[in-house]
N, C-alpha and C positions, 0 to 999 in steps of 0.2 A: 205185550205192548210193542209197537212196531218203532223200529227207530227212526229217529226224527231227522229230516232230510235238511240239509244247508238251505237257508233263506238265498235267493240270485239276488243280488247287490242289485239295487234300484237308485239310478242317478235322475236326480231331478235339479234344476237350477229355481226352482219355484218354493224353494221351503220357505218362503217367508209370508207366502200365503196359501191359502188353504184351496180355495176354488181353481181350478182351469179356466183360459182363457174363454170370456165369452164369444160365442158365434161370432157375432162383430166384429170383435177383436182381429179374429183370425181373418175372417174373410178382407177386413179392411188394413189391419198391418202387420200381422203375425205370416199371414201366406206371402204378399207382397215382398217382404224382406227376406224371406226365404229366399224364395224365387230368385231374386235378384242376387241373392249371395250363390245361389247355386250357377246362376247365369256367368257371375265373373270372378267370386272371391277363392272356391274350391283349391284350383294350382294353387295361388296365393298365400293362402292359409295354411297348406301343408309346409310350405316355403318354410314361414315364422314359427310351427311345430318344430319342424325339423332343427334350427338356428337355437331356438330358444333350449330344446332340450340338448344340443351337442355342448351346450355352452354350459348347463346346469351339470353336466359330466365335466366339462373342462375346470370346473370353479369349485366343484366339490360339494354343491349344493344337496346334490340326490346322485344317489350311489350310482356308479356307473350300472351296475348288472341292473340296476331299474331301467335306467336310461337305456339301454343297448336294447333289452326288450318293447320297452314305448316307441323305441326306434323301427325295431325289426315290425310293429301292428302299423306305424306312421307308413312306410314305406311299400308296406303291402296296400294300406289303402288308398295312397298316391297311385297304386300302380292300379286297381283295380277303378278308382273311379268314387265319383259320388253315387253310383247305384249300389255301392257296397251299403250305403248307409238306408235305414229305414225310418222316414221322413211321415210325419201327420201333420206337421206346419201345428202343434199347437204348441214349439217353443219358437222363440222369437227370432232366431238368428241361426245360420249354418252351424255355428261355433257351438251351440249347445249339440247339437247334434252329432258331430265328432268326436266331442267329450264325453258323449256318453259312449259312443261305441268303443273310442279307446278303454273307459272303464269298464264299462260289460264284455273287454275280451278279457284284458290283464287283471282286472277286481281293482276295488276303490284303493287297496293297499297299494299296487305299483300305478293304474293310471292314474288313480288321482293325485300323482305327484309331479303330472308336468305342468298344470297351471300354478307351481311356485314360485312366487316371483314377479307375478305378472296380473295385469287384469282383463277383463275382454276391453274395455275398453282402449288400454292402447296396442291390443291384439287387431282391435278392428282397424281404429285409424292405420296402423301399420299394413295390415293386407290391403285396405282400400288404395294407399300409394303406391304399394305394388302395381293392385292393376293400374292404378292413372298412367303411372309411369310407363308400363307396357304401352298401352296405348297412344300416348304422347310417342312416343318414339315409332309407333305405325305408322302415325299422323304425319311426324317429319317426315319420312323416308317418301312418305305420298306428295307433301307440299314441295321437295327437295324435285322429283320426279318433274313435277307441273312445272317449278321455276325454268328448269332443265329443257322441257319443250318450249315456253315462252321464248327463252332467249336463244334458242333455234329458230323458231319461226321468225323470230326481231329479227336474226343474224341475213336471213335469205331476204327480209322485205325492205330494208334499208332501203331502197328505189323504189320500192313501190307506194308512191302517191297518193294523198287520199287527202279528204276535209278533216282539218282540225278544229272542232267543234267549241264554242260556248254558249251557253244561255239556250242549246240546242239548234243553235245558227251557227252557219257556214263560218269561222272564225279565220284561222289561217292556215296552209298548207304545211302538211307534214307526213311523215310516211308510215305506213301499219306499223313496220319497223319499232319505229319512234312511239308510236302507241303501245303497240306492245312491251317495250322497255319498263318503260313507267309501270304496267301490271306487273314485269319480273320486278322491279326497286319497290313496290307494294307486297309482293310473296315472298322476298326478301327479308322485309320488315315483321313482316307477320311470321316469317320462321323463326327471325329472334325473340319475335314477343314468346311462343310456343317453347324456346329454348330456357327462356328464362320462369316458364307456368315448370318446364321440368326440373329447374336446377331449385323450385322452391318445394315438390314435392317428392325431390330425392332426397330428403332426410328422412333419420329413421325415426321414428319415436316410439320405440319397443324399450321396455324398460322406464315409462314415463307410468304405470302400473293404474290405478284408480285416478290421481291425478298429483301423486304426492310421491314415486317412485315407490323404493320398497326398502326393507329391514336388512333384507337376503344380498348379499355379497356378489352381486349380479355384475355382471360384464357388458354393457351397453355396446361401447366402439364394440365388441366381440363379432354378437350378433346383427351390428349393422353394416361389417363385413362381409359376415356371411351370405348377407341380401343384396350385398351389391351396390349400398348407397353410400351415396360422398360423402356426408357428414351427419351428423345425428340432429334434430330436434333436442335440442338443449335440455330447458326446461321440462321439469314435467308437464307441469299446468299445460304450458304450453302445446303440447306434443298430443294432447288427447281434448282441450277444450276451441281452437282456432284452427280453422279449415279456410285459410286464405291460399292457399294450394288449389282446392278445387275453383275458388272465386276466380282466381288468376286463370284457372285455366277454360272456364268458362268465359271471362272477360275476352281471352283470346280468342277464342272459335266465336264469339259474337263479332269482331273486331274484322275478323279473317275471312267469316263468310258475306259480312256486309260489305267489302270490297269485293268478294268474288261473283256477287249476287250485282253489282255496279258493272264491271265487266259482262256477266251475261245479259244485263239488260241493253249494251251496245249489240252484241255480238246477234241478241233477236231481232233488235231493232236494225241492223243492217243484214241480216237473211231477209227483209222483206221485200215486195217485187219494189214499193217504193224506191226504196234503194238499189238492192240489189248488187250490192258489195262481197258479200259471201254467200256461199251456200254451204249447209249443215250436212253434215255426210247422211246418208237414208239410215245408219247404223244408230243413229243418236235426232232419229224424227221417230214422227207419228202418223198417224191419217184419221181422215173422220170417219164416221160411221155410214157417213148421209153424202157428204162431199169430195166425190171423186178425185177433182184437181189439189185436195189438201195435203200438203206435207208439213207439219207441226214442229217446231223447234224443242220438243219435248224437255230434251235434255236441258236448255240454258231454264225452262220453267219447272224442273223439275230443282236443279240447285237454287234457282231463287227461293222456291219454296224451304227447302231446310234451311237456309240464312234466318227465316222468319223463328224459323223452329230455333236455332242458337239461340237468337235474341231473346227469345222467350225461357228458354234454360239459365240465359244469362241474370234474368228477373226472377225465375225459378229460387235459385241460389240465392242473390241477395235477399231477395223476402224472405227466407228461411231463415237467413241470419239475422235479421235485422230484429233488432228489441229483444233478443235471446240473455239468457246471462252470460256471463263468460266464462262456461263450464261445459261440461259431457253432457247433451241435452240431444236428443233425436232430431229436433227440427234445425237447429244451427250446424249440427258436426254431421248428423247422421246424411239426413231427407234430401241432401244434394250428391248425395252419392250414385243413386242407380240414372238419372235423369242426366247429369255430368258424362258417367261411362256411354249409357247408349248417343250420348250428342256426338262426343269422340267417333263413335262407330261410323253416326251418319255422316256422319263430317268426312271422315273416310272414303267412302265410297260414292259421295256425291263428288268428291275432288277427283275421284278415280274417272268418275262421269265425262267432269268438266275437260281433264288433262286430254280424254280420249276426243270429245267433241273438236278441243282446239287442234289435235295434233292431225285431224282428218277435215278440219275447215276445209274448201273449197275457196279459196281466193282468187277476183277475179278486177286485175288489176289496171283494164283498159276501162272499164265503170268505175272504179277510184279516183282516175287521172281525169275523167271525163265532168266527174262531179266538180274537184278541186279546181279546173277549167272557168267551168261558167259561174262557179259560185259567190264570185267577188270575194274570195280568201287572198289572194292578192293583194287587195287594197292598201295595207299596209307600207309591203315594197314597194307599193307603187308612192306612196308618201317618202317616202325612204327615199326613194329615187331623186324626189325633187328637194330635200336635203341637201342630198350630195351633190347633183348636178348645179343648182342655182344657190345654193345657201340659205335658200327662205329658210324663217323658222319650221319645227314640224307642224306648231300649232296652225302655221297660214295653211300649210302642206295638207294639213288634215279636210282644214276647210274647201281647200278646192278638191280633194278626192271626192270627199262626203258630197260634194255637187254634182260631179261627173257620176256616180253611181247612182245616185238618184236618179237622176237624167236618162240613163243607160238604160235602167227597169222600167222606167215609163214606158220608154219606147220599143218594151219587152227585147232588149238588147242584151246576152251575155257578157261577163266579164272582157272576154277577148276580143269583141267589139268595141275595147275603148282606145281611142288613136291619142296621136300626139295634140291634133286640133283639138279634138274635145278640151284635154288641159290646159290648150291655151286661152280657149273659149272662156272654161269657168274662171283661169288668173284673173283673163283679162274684166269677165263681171265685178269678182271679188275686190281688184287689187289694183285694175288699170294698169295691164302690162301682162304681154304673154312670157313662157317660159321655155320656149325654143327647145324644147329635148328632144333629141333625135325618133325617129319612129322605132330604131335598133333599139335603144335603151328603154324604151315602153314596152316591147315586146319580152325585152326581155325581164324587163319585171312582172308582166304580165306570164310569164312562163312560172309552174306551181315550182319544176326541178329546182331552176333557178334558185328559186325562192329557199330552200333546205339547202344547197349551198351556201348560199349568204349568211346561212344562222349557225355559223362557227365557232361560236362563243361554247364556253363551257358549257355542257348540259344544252346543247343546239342538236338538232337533228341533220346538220351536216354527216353525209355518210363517212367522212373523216374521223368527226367526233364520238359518230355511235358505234365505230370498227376500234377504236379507243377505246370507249366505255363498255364493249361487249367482250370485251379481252378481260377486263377487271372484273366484272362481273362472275364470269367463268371461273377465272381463279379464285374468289371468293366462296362461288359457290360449291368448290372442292374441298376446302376448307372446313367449310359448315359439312360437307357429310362425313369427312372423314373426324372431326369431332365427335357426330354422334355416333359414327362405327368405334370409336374408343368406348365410347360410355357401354354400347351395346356389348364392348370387347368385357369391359370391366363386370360387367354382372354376369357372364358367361362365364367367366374365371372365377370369380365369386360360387355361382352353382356349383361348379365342377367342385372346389374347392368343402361349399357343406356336402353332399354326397360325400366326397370322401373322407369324411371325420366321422359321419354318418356309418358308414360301413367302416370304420376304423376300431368302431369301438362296439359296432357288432361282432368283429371278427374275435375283436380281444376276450370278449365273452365266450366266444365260440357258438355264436347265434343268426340264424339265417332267417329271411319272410317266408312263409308258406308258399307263396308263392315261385320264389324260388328252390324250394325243396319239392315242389308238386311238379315244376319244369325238367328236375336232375331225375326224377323218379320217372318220367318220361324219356331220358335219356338223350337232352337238348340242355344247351347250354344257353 
């Protein structure tokens, strides 16, 4: 009778039903979830391995010489990759699939002792902050960048001229400068809202277990040192049922790109020959197939379009959440997860777009001055004028402009065609009595420069006040990066930090990864 061979440990997370997922299943959310976790949770995942198990060594939970070898299979398959693993998508998430390879190297007796402690559930919410947070911190360093060129290009255009628009009419004179400000105090705004989507997704919430923590003498603050995060996810419940973390940080990239998707729709709308205010550098156009003379503002249609796409992420998330229970449910905690990361990506590289389009504008500021010229954006100072000069109220002031520019367009006459008679003309209709203003002082209301000096008031586009406010600006905006070069400092210390408890308590063992033992026997260190 032949002897009878050891059964291989068969790990399965499916004991509680008997059938394999149906087709469906898989092709509809079994593969889909994969995917996505192999796309961004993989580093992540090993990250909370790693934490979780140095920590069940530090606590005494599971014996270190268990630990030091779950360690030593953890770090080889970090180093090797997710193709170490052998994937059929017919379990439902990365994390099974880790689990089992851990177990089918060590056996159920030592790997099945690193999920103690713990559940997938707040395994998953915890690796998904990971990635958010990576992300979100790409995201600054890219919106930091963009703020960075805006208020460069504001800093050179202070003088350079142009229409300040309302209702999409000629409104009053102001300078690209001065427009472009206002975008930097808008990417300013939207880097704290981003700062604040991050400071609500750097908690940890490992150790928050099924949803009720655990029995096991677990170290929470431990391992949300190890990961680098500022403070914990308190609550259990908490920590694995409420994904206002991802809402937030969808709220923002919707927030963020629909002001940026406003600016490019100036920025296409003045590359036109209509206007003709800028031109798009050829690096960030297009051409048509059929029309020769076409050069295509690709780039500003190309970021308006993913704005669409945020907003729609932004609706993405809250449907999922909305009417959910308030517990560990796939469509409220889970479904906003892979749809969140790739928006972040796009949002990325569409800002990468935008930075580059702006930073290679073509500005052309004798068509600025020219526009702001004829376009009765003046009008204003020119009310102004007769304020000051005669005392009228503004409201009479108003009325006799409002007449003179009427008058002027009739007789297809630019702004700079309007004299001193004309004003005297409409007083003396209005009011019975002219206002004697010099032709100097018309003139030079009528001048747009003029006009941006005289607006010295706080928050004026006087080149006094924007070489002011472009000072404060800068330093603020050093501020903000070097806050998030901290945080980035802080989980870099943190890594280094679990690797070396990691290999501390492999060494104690006297335990190496294969990996490492397959490089010495190569004779490479």
């Amino acid at each position: 009778m032949s002897e009878e061979q050891p059964v291989a440990p068969v790990v399965s997370l499916r004991e509680r039903v008997k059938s394999p997922p149906a087709p469906a299943m898989v092709e509809s959310y079994f593969g889909p979830a994969v995917a996505a976790g192999i796309r961004f949770q993989f580093e992540p995942e090993m990250r909370v391995h790693l934490a979780h198990a140095v920590m069940l060594a530090d606590r005494g939970i599971v014996g270190k010489a268990d630990i030091a070898r779950i360690l030593a299979v953890l770090l080889d398959l970090k180093a090797t990759g997710v193709k170490a693993l052998t994937i059929d998508y017919q379990q439902e998430d990365l994390y099974s699939y880790i689990e089992r390879y851990i177990v089918e190297t060590l056996g159920p007796e030592t790997g099945g002792r690193l999920h103690t402690g713990r559940s997938r559930n707040d395994l998953h919410t915890t690796s998904w902050r990971l990635v958010l947070r990576g992300l979100l911190l790409d995201l600054l360093d890219i919106v930091g960048t963009l703020r960075r060129t805006l208020l460069d290009l504001s800093g050179r255009h202070i003088e350079t001229v142009m229409p300040g628009y309302t209702h999409s009419q000629h409104a009053q004179p102001i300078s690209f400068g001065y427009y472009l400000l206002a975008t930097a105090d808008l990417m300013e705004r939207d880097y704290g809202r981003l700062l604040h989507a991050l400071a609500c997704c750097d908690r940890s919430p490992l150790g928050s277990g099924a949803l009720s923590t655990t029995g096991f003498p677990i170290d929470r603050e431990m391992t949300a040192n190890l990961l680098g995060f500022s403070r914990l996810v308190e609550v259990g419940y908490d920590g694995v049922s409420i994904r206002d973390d991802l809402q937030e940080t969808a709220a923002a990239l919707a927030v963020l790109m629909t002001g940026v998707s406003r600016i490019a729709t100036d920025i296409q709308t003045w590359n036109t020959m209509e206007f003709g205010m800028l031109e798009l550098d050829d690096a960030y156009s297009s051409v048509s197939s059929i029309m020769p003379q076409k050069k295509n503002p690709q780039a500003m249609e190309h970021v308006k379009a993913v704005a669409a796409m945020a907003v729609g992420t932004l609706n993405t998330v809250l449907a999922a959440s909305k009417n959910t229970a308030l517990a560990d449910v796939n469509d409220g905690v889970t479904a906003g997860n892979a749809p969140t990361m790739d928006m972040l990506e796009r949002t990325a590289r569409a800002l990468t777009v935008f930075e580059g389009a702006l930073r290679t504008l073509t500005v052309k500021p004798d068509v600025m001055r020219h526009l702001a010229e004829i376009g009765f954006g003046t009008a204003t100072e020119l009310a102004d004028i007769i304020v000051r000069e005669v005392g009228m109220s503004f409201r009479m002031a108003h009325n006799i402009v409002g007449r003179v520019v009427r008058e002027a367009i009739e007789a297809h006459h630019t702004a700079m065609d309007i004299t001193s008679a004309d004003l005297d003309a409409a007083s003396q209709a209005l009011f019975g009595h002219p206002l004697g203003i010099s032709e100097d002082e018309v003139r030079k209301a009528l001048d747009p420069t003029e006009n941006l000096k005289t607006r010295a008031v706080t928050g004026g586009p006087a080149p006094i006040r924007m070489a002011e406010m472009l000072d404060r600006r800068k330093a603020e905006l050093e501020n903000d990066l070097a806050d998030v070069a901290d945080i980035r400092r802080r989980i870099a210390e943190a890594d280094h930090t679990l690797m070396e408890q990691a290999r501390r308590i492999m060494d104690d063992a006297g335990l190496q990864t294969p990996s490492q033992i397959a490089r010495e026997s190569h004779g490479t260190s």
